[in-house]
C-alpha angles and dihedrals in degrees: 000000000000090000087113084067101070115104093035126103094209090155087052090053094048088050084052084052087047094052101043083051093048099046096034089048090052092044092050100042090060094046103036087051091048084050087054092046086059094041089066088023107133087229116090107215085044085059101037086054092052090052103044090045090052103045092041100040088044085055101048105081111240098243092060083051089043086051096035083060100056101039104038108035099028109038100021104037088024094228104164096178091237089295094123113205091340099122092188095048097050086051088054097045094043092047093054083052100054097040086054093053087051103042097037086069085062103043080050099064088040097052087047093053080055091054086047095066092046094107104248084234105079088043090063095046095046087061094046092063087054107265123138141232094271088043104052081044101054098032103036120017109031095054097056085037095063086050093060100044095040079111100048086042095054082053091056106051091042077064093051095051093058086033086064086070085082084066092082085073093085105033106266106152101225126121098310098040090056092044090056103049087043093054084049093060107019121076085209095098094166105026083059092048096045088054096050097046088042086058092049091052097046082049096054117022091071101044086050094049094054095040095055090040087049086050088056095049090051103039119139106255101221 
């Protein structure tokens, strides 16, 4: 019944979905924190940027980012991401790089609706015993801030793991890629497509369901 799927490396292809998640999440978790640092930041031009990055980057679709990424920056400004002549290499790189700049802009406004429910309070204490702005942040407010948006996190980087089928559009060979090209030469339409849907939810259902029962655990008591 599966016979169509001999000569595919359709594990291979989900291991190349699981990279371009885990490298683009962690990419996008440090900038899109440090956007939401500048976004309550206490300088005008650092929260204007903030602003500005987020509400511009959240209404660009991801493919024209994916594609902006290769052929702007690849082929025009000739950036190879220190992969040398590796073609594939460079289309990995580039696409986690893509996939960062678009998803930092939603774990940003996450992690800010997390600052928001720090109680102004402490803030203001915080500063009355001497401590300054990156230090109330870091020490204070972020951590309680991650507890409260571990659900909205989880949200976000289920997004991102779907999102890194864009990534086909410029040749990386992860899940999508490999569908495509199997649909191309395979008769088992739906077969293909069953296999392929049954690996993303198998992807994504469990790390959905831990994260939001580990936001439950850590959630703030207020």
């Amino acid at each position: 019944m599966f016979d169509f799927l001999d000569g595919y490396d359709v594990l291979g292809a989900f291991w190349k979905t699981i990279q371009l998640t885990f490298f683009s999440a962690v990419g996008s978790l440090i900038w899109g924190t440090l956007l939401a640092a500048m976004r309550v930041s206490p300088v005008p031009l650092m929260r204007g940027f903030g602003t500005v990055y987020v509400n511009v980057v959240r209404n660009i679709p991801l493919s024209v980012i994916i594609v902006f990424t290769s052929l702007g920056l690849a082929d025009v400004f000739s950036v190879t991401m220190g992969a040398g002549g590796d073609v594939a290499t460079l289309a990995f790189r580039l696409s986690v790089l893509g996939l960062t700049a678009y998803t930092s802009a939603f774990v940003c406004e996450a992690v800010r609706s997390g600052i928001n429910t720090v109680h102004l309070g402490q803030a203001e204490a915080a500063r009355a015993i001497g401590l300054n702005f990156f230090q109330v942040l870091t020490l204070i407010v972020l951590p309680q801030a991650f507890r409260a948006v571990i659900g909205p996190l989880a949200n976000v980087l289920i997004a991102l793991t779907k999102n890194t089928t864009v990534a086909a559009a410029i040749g990386v060979a992860e899940a999508a890629y490999l569908m495509k090209k199997m649909i191309e030469n395979e008769a088992q339409t739906i077969l293909i497509g069953l296999v392929f849907a049954f690996g993303f939810v198998v992807l994504t259902l469990p790390m959905g369901l831990f994260l939001n029962w580990l936001g439950k655990r850590l959630a703030v008591k207020r």
